[in-house]
GUDO-127642 format. One line per field, with one value per residue (C-alpha): x, y, z; residue number from 1; residue in one letter. Coordinates in nm, 2 decimals. Layout:
residues N
c1 = c(X/...)
c2 = c(Y/...)
c3 = c(Z/...)
vexdren = c(NUM/...)
tilo = c(A/...)
end
This chain:
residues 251
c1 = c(1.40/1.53/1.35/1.46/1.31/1.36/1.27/1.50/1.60/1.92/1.87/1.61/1.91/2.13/1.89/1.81/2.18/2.19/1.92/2.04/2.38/2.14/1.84/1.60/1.34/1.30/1.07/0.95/0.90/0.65/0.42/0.46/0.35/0.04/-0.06/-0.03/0.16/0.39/0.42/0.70/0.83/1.18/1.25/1.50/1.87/1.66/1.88/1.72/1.82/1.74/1.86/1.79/1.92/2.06/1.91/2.07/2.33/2.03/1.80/1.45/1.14/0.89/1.18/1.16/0.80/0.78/1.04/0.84/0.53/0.73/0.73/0.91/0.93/1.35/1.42/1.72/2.00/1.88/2.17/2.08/2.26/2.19/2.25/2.32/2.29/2.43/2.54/2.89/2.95/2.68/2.83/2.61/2.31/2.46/2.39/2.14/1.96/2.12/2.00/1.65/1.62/1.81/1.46/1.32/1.54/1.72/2.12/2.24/2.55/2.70/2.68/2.75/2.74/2.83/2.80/2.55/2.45/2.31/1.96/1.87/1.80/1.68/1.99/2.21/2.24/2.29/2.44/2.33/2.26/2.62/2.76/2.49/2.61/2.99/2.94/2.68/2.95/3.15/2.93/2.88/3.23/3.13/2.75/2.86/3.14/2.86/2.64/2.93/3.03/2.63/2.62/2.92/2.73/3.04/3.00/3.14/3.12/3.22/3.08/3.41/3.26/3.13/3.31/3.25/2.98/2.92/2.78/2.46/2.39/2.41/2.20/2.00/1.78/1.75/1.53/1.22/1.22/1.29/1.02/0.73/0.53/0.45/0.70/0.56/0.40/0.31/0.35/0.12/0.26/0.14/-0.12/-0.29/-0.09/-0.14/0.21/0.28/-0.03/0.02/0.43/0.41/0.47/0.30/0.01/0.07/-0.06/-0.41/-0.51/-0.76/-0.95/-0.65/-0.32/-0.14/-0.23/-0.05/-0.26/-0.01/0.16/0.50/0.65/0.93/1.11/1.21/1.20/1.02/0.72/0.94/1.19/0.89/0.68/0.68/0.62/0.92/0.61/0.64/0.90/1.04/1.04/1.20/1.52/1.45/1.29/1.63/1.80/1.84/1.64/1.77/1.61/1.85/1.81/1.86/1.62)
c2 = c(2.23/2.10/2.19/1.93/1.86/1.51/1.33/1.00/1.04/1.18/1.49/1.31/1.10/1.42/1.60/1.32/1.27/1.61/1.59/1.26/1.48/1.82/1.69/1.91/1.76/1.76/1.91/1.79/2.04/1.87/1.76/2.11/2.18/1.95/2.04/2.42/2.50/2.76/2.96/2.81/2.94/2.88/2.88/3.02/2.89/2.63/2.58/2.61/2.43/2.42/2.08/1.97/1.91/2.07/2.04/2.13/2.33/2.56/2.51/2.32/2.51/2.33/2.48/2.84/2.83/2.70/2.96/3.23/3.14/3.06/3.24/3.20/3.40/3.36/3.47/3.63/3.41/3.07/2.96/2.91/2.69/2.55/2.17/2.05/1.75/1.66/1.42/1.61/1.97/2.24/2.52/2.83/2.66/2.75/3.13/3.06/2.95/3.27/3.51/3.34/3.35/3.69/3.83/3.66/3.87/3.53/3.48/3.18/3.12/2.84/2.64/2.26/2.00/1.68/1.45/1.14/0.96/1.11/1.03/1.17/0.91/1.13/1.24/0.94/0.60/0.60/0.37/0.04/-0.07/-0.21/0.16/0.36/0.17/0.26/0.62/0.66/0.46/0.75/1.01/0.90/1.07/1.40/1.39/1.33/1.57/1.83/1.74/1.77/2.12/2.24/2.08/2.31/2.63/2.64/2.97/2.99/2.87/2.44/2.38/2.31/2.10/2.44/2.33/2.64/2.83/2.99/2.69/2.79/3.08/2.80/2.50/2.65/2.76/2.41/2.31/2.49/2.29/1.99/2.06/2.03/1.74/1.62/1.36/1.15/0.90/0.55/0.21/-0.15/-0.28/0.01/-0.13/0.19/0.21/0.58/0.64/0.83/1.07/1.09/1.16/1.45/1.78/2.02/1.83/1.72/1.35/1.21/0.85/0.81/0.49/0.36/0.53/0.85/1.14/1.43/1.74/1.98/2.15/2.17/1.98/2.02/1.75/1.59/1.19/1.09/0.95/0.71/0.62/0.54/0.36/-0.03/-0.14/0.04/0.16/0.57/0.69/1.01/0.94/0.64/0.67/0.59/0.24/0.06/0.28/0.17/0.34/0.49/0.53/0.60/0.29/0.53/0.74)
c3 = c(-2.12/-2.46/-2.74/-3.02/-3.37/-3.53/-3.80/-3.78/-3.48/-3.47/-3.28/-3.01/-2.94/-2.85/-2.69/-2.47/-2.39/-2.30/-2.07/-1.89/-1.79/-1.71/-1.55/-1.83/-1.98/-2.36/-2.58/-2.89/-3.15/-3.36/-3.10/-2.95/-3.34/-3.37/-3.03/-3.12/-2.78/-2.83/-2.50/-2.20/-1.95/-1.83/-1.42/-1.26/-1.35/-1.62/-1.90/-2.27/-2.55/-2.95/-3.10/-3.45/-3.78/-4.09/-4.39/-4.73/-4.48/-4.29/-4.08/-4.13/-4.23/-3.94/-3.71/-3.85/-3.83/-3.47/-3.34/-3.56/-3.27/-2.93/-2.65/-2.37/-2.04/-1.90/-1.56/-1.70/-1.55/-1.78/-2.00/-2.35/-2.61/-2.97/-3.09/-3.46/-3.61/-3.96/-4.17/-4.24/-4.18/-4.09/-4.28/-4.20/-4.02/-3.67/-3.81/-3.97/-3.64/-3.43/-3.66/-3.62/-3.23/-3.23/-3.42/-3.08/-2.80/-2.77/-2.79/-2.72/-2.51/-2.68/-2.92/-3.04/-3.35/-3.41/-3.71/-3.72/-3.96/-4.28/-4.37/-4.73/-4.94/-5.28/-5.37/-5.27/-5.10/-4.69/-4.44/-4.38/-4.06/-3.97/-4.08/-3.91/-3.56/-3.62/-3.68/-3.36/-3.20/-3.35/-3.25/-2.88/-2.73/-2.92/-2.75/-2.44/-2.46/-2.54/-2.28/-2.03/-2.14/-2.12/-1.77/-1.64/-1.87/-2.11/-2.33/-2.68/-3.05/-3.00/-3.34/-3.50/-3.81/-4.02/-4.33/-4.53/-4.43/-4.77/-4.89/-4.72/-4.94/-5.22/-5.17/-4.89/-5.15/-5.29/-5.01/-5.12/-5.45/-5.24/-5.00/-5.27/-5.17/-5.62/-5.55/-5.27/-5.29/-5.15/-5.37/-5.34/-5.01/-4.80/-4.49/-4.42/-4.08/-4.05/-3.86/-4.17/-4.15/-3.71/-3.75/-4.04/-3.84/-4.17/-4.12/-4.49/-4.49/-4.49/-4.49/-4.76/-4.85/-4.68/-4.83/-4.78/-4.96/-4.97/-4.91/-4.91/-5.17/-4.98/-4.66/-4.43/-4.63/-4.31/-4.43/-4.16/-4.36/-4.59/-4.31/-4.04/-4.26/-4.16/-4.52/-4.68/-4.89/-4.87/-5.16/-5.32/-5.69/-5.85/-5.71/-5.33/-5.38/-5.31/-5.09/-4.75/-4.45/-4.17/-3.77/-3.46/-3.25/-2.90/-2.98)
vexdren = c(1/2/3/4/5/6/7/8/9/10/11/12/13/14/15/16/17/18/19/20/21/22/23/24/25/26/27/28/29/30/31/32/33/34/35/36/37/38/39/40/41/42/43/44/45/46/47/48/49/50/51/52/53/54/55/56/57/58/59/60/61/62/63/64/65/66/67/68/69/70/71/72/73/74/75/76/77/78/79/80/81/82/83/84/85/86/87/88/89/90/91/92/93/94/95/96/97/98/99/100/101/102/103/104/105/106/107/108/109/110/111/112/113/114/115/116/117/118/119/120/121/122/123/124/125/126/127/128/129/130/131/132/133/134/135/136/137/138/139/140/141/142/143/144/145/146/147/148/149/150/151/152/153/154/155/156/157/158/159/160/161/162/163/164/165/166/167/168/169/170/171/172/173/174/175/176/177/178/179/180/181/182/183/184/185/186/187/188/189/190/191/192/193/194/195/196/197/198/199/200/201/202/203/204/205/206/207/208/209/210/211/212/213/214/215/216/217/218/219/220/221/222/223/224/225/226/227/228/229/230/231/232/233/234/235/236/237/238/239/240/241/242/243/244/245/246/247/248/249/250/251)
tilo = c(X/X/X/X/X/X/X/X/X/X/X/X/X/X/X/X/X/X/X/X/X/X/X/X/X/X/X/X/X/X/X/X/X/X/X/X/X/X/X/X/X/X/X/X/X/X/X/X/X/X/X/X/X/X/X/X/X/X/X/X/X/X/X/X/X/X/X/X/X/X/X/X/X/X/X/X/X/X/X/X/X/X/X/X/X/X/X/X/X/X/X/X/X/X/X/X/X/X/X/X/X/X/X/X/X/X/X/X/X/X/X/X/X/X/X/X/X/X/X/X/X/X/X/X/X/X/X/X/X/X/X/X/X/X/X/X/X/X/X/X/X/X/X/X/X/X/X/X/X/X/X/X/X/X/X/X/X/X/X/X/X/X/X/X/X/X/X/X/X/X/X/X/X/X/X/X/X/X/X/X/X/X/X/X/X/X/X/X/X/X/X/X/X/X/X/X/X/X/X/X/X/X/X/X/X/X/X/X/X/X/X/X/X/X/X/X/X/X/X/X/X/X/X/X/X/X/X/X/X/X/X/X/X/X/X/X/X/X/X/X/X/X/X/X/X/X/X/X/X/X/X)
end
């Protein structure tokens, strides 16, 4: 089984390329969360993966908080590996994440990344559509590579696009500030759709007289609202009104 978190669809796109070459099945993480099922078991020779993205160069809160309440019974000869998605370089997330299963009795085997394209449209613009293709196109040799190595149970670090891994320990803690939920907020042209509300994995959005609300004082900053919604009508501030949006067409 492949447990994967995504927001954009980035890492549902590896995980299920990894899972067409290993036969698992994949696992999503905030269903898993909204469904509050936490306990697995893997069978015997079951490989068990952990794909997802980085966020400001660690790993996502809804992550830490779901692998703060798994449980999962191994038969002791399952191989276990991690995933990464990111937009450039995942510096210390691939740590990060190790340190976090290690509190589990879980080490991992191996471990992976590879680049996609980069979703986080407060701080800058993102690709438009015609780039977002050329750098999956980009990214396809590197996911299949991965899922090739995790077939034949390679062991070892294959994450070779760290950057510097002290940049973790700087704008890591930048993501709490990020993840406070004053910001959002839903202009004129929103419809009420609710996919908004039925995709947010804190359980931070309420439809009320027929718009979001933010109920929440914090989120896992994952995007998903403002790059789901149909309308182009969720935003972060003033700054993402004209910025492009961004889903993986192979998820």
């Amino acid at each position: 089984m492949v447990f994967y978190f995504s927001a954009t669809g980035n890492s549902k796109h590896l995980a299920k390329v990894i899972c067409e070459k290993s036969g698992e099945a994949t696992v999503d993480i905030t269903a898993c969360v909204r469904e509050n099922k936490y306990d697995f078991s893997a069978a015997k020779g079951e490989k068990v993966g952990f794909v997802m993205p980085v966020y400001f160069y660690g790993i996502p809160s809804a992550v830490i908080d779901f692998l703060k309440e798994i449980n999962i019974s191994f038969d002791g000869e399952n191989y276990i590996f991690s995933a990464l998605t990111c937009g450039a370089a995942t510096a210390g997330a691939g740590k990060m994440l190790r340190k976090i299963l290690g509190k589990k009795g879980i080490t991992l085997n191996a471990q992976f990344a590879v680049a996609m394209v980069d979703n986080y449209i407060p701080m800058y613009e993102i690709s438009n559509q015609t780039e977002a293709l050329s750098k999956l196109a980009e990214a396809k040799p590197i996911m299949e590579r991965i899922a090739l190595l995790i077939e034949k149970k390679a062991n070892g670090d294959f994450d070779d696009i760290k950057g510097q891994e002290f940049m973790t320990k700087f704008l890591y803690p930048l993501y709490r500030p990020f993840s406070s939920t004053k910001r959002f907020y839903a202009n004129d042209s929103c419809i009420g759709c609710g996919i908004c509300e039925k995709g947010c994995v804190c359980g931070a959005i309420e439809i009320k007289d027929g718009k979001p609300e933010w109920i929440k004082k914090s989120c896992a900053n994952c995007l998903r609202c403002i790059h789901s919604c149909p309308q182009r009508a969720i935003q972060f501030g003033k700054a993402t009104e004209k910025r492009n949006r961004y889903y993986n067409p192979y998820a």
